[in-house]
BAFI-3210 file (N, C-alpha, C; in Angstrom, 3 decimals, decimal comma, padded with zeros to 6 digits):
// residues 176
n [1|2|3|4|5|6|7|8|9|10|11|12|13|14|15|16|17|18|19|20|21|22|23|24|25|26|27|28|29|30|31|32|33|34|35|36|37|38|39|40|41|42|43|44|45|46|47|48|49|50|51|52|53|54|55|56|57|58|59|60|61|62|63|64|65|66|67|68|69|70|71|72|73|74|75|76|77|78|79|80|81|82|83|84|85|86|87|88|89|90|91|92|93|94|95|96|97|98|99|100|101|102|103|104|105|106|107|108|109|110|111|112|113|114|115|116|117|118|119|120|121|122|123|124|125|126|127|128|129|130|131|132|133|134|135|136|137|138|139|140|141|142|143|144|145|146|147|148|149|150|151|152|153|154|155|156|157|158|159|160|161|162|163|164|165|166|167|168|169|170|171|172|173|174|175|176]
n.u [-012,345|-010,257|-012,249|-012,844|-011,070|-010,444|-012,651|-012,660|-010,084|-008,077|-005,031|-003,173|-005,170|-005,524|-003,590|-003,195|-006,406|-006,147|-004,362|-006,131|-007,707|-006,208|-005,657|-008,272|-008,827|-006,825|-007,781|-010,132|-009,075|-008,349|-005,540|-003,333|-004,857|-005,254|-002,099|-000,894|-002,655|-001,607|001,034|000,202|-000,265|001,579|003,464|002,272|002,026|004,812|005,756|004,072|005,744|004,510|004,826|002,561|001,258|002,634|004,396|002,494|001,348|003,418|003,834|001,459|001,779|003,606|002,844|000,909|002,850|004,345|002,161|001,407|003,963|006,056|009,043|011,434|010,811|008,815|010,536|012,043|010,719|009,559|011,750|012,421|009,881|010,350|012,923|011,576|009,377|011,343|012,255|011,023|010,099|007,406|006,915|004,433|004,066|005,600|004,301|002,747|004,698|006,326|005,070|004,346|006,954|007,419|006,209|007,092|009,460|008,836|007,564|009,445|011,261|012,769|013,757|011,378|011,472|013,008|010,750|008,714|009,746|009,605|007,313|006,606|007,464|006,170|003,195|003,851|004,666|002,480|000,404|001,857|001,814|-001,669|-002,711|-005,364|-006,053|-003,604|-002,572|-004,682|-003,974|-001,414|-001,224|-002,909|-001,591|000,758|-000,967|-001,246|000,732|001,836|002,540|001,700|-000,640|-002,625|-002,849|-002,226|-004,191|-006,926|-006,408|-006,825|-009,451|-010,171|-009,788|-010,585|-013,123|-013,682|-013,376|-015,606|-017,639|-015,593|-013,170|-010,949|-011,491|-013,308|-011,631|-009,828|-011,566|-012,159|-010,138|-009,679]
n.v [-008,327|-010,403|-012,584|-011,149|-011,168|-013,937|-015,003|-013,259|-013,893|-012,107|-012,040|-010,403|-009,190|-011,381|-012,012|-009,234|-008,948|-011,302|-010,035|-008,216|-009,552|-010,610|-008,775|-008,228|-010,253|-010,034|-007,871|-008,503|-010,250|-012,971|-013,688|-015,178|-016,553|-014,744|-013,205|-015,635|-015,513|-012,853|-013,436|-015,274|-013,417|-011,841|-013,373|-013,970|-011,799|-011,301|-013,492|-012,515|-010,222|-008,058|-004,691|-003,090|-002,025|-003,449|-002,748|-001,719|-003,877|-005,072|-003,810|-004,065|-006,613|-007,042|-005,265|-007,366|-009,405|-008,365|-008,453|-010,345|-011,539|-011,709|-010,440|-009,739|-010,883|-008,611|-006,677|-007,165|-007,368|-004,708|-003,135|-003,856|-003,050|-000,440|000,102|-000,960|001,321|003,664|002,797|003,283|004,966|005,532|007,451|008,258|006,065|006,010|007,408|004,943|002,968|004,494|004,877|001,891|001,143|002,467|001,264|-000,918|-000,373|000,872|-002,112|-003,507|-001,985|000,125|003,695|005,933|008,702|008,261|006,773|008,439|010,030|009,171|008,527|011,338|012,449|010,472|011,496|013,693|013,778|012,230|014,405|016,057|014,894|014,478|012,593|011,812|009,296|007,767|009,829|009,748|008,019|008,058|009,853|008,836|007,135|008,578|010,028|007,149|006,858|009,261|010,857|013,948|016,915|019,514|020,850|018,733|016,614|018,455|018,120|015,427|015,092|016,326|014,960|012,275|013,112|013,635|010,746|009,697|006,472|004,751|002,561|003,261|005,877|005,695|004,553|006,782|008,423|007,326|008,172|010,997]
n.w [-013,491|-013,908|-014,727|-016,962|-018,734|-018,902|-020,093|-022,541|-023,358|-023,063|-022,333|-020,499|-018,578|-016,749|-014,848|-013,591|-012,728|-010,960|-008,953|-008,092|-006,483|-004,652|-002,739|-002,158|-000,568|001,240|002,172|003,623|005,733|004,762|005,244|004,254|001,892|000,432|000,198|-001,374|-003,772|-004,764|-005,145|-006,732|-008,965|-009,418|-010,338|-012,587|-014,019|-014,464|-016,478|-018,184|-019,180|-018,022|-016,582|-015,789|-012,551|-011,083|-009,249|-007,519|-006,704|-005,526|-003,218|-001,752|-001,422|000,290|002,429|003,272|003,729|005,929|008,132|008,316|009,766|008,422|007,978|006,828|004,577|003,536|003,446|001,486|-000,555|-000,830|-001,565|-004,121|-005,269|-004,767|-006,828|-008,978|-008,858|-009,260|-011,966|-013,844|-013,185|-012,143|-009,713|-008,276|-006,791|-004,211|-001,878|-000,821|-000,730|001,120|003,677|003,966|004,215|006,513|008,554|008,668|009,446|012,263|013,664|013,478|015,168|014,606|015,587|016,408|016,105|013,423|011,890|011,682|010,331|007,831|007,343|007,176|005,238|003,401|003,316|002,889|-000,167|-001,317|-001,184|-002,908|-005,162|-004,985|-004,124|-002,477|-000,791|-000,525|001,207|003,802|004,787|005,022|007,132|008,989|009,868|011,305|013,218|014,343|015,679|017,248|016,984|016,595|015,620|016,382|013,108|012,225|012,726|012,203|009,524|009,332|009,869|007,664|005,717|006,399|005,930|003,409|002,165|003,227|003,566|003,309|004,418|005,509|006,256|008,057|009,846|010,321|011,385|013,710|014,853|015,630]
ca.u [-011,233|-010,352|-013,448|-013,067|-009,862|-010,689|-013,757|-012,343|-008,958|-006,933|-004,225|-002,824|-005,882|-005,552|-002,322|-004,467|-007,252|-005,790|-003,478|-006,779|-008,496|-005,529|-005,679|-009,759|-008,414|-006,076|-008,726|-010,908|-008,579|-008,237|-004,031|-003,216|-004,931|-004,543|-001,082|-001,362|-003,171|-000,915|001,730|000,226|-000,622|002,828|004,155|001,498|002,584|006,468|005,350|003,993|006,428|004,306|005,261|001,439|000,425|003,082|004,891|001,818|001,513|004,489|003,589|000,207|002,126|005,033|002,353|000,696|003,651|004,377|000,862|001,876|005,097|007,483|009,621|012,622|010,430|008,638|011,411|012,884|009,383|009,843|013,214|011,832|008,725|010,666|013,407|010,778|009,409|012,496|013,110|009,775|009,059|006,086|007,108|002,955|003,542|006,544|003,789|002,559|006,045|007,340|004,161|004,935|008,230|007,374|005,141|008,310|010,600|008,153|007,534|011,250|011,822|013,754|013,583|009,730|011,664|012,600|009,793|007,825|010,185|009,223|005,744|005,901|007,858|004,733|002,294|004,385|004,187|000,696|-000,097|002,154|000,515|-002,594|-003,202|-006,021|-006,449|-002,070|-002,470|-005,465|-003,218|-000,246|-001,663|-003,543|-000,460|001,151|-001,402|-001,766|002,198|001,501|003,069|000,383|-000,573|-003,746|-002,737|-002,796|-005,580|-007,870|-006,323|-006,455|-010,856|-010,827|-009,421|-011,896|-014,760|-013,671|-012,893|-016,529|-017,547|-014,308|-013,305|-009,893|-012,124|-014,056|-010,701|-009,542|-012,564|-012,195|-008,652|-009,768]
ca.v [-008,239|-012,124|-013,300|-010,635|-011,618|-015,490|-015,193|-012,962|-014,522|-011,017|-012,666|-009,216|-008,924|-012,217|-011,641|-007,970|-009,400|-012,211|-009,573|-007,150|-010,471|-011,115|-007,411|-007,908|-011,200|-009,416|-006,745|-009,357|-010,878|-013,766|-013,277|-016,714|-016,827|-013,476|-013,651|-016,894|-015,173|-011,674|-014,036|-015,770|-012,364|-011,282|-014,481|-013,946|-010,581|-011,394|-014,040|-011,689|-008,694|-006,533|-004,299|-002,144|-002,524|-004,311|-002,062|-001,344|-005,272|-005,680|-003,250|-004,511|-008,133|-006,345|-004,967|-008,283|-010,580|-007,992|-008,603|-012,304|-011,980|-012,027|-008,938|-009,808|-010,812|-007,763|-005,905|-007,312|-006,880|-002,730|-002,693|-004,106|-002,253|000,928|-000,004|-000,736|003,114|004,407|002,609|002,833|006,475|005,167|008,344|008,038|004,408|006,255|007,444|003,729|002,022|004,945|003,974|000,814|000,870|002,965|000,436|-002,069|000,315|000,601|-003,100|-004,130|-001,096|001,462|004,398|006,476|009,319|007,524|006,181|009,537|010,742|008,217|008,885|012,618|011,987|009,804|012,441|015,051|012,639|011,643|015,452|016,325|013,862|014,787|011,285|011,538|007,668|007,644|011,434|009,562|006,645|008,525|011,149|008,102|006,230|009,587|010,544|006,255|006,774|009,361|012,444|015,034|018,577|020,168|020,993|017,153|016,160|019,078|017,877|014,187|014,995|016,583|013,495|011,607|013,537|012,980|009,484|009,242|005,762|004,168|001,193|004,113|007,395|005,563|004,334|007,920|009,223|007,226|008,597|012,342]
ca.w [-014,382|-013,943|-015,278|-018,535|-019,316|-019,242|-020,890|-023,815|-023,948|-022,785|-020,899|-019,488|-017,486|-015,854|-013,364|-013,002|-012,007|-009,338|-007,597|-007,293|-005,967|-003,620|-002,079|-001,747|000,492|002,474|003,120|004,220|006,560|004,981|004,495|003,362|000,065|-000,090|-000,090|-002,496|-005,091|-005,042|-005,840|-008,399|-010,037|-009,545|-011,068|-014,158|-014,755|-014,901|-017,268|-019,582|-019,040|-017,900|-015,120|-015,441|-011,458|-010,644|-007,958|-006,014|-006,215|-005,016|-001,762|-001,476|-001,062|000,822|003,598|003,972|004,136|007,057|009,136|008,786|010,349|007,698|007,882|005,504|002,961|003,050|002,872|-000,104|-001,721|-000,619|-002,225|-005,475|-006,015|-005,308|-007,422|-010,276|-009,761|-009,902|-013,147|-014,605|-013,032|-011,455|-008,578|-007,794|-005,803|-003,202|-000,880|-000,337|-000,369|002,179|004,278|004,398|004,929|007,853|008,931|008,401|010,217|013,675|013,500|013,649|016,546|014,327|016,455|016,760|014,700|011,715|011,350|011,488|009,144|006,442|007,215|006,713|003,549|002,390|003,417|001,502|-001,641|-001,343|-001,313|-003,909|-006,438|-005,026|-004,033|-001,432|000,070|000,397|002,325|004,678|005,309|006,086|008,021|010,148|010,705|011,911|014,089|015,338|015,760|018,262|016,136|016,166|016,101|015,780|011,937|011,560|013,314|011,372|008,204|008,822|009,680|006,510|004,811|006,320|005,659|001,912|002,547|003,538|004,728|003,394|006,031|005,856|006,575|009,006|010,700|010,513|011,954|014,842|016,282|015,842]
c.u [-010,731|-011,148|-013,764|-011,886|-009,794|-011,474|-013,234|-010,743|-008,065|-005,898|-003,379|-003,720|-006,248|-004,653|-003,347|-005,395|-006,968|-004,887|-005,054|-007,781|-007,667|-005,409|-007,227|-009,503|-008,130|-006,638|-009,486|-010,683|-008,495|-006,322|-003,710|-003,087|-004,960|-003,004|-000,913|-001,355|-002,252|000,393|001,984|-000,211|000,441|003,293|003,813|001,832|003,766|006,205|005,031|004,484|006,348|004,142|003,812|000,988|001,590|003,811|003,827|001,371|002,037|004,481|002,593|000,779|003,163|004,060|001,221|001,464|004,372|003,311|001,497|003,228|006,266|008,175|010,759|011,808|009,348|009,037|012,127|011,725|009,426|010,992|013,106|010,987|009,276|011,777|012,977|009,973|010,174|012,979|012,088|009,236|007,619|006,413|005,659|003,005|004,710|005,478|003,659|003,796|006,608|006,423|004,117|006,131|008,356|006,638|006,075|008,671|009,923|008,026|008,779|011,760|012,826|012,850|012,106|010,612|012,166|011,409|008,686|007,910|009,890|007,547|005,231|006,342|006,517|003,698|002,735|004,259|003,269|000,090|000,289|001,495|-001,279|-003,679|-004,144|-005,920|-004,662|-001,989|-002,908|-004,515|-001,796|000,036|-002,226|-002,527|000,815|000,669|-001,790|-000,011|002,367|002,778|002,132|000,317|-001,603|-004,071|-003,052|-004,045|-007,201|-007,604|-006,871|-008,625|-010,884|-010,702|-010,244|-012,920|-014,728|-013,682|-014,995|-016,946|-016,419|-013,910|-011,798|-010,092|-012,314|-013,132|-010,020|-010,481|-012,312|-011,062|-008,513|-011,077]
c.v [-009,637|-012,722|-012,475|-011,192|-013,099|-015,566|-014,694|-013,381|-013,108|-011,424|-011,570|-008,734|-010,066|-011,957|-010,267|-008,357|-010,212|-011,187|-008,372|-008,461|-010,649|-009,953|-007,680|-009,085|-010,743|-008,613|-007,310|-010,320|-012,373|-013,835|-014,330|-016,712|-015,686|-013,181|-014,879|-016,065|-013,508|-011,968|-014,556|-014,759|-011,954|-012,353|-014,047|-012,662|-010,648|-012,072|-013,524|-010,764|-007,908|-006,080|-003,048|-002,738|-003,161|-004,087|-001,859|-003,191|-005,970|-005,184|-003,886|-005,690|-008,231|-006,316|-006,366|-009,687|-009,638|-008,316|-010,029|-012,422|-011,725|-010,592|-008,674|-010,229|-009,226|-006,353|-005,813|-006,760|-005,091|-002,261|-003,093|-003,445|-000,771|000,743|000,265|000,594|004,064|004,322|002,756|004,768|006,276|006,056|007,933|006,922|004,990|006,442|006,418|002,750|003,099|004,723|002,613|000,593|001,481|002,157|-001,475|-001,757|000,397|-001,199|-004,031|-003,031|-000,588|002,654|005,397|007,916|009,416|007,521|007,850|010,330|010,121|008,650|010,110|012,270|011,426|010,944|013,668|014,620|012,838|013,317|016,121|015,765|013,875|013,402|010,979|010,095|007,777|008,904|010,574|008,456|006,994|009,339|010,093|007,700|007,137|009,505|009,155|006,475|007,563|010,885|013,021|016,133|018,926|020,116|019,702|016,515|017,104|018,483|016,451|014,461|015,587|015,593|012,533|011,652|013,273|011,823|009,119|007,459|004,483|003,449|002,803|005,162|006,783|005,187|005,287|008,618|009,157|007,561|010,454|012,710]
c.w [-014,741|-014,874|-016,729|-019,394|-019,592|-020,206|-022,458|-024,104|-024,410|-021,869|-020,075|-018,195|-016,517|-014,390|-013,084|-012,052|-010,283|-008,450|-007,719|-006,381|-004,423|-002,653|-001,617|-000,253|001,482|003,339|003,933|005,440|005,932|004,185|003,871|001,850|-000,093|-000,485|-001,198|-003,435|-005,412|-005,818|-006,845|-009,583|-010,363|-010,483|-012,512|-014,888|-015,190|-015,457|-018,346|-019,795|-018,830|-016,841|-014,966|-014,003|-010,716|-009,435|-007,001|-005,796|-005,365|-003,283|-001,564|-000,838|000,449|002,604|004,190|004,257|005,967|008,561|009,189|009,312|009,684|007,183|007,200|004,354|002,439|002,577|001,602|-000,954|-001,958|-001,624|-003,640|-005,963|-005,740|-005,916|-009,073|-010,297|-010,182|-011,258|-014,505|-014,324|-012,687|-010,200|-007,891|-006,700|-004,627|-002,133|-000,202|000,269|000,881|003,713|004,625|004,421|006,600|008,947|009,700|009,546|011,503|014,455|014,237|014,792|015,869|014,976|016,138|015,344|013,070|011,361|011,063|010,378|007,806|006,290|006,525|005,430|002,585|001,991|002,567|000,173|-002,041|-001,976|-002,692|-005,129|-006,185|-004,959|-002,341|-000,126|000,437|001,193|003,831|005,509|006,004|006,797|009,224|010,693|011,584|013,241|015,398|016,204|017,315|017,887|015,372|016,163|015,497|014,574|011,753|011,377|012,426|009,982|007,841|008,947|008,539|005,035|004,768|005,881|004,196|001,606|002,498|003,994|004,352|004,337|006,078|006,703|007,748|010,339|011,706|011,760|013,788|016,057|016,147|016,681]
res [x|x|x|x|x|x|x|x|x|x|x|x|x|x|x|x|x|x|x|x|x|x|x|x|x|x|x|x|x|x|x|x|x|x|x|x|x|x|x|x|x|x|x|x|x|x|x|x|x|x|x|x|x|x|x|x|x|x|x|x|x|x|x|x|x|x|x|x|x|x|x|x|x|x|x|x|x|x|x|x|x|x|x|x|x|x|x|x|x|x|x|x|x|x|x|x|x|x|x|x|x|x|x|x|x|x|x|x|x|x|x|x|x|x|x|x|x|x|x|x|x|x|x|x|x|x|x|x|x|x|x|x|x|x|x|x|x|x|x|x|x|x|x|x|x|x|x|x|x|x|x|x|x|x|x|x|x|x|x|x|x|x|x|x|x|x|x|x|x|x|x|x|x|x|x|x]
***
């Protein structure tokens, strides 16, 4: 996406491009320039006004300024990118942001049933929108949480098995 948008001189698909570059980082462990480049996609998008991507950007950035430590900035980032679905009706990105906020909320030692409660919330989301990969993710972080029940555990292998060898599925796989 980077490299189409340079080449043909689409500058909407530049910021695009560097925050799906800065998520491939983060996946990769390398948080740093992952972080770096999510930023400078975020930057490039508020630059050109456009808010397409820009909330799950903003989580994507949100859940790895968390792995690195920084737990007020990824809170503010949470409170922004669900601000901008609320205002944008982007409802579809709540699973992820209530996922990572739950992710926030364990982190910082708000109490085991908060946090479960944000989770199911996601998982009710995810399902509602029919958003497979946010179901698998907040059905795993349920069941790593250590709030389970049979029903879960059958649901979360059937997530996987769709998931197939997904680094998510395969994550899944391994706590059922």
């Amino acid at each position: 996406m980077l490299e189409l948008g340079e080449r043909h001189k689409l500058p909407f698909l530049i910021p695009l491009g560097t925050i799906a570059e800065g998520w491939a980082l983060l996946q990769s462990g390398a948080r740093a320039d992952g972080i770096r480049r999510l930023q400078e996609g975020i930057a490039g998008s508020r630059r050109l006004g456009a808010t397409m991507g820009l909330g799950h950007a903003l989580t994507v950035l949100a859940e790895g300024c968390l792995h690195d430590g920084r737990e007020q900035r990824a809170l503010a980032l949470l409170d922004e990118a669900q601000a901008l679905a609320v205002s944008s009706g982007g409802y579809f990105q709540f699973p992820e942001i209530l996922r990572v906020r739950a992710k926030h909320a364990r982190r910082t030692g708000v109490d085991t049933a908060e946090v479960a409660a944000l989770l199911h919330d996601s998982l009710s989301r995810a399902r509602s929108n029919s958003e497979s990969l946010s179901e698998l993710r907040a059905a795993t972080a349920l069941v790593e949480l250590g709030v389970t029940d049979e029903t879960l555990r059958f649901e979360l292998g059937q997530l996987a098995e769709r998931a197939g060898t997904h680094p998510e599925g395969l994550r899944a796989r391994a706590l059922i």
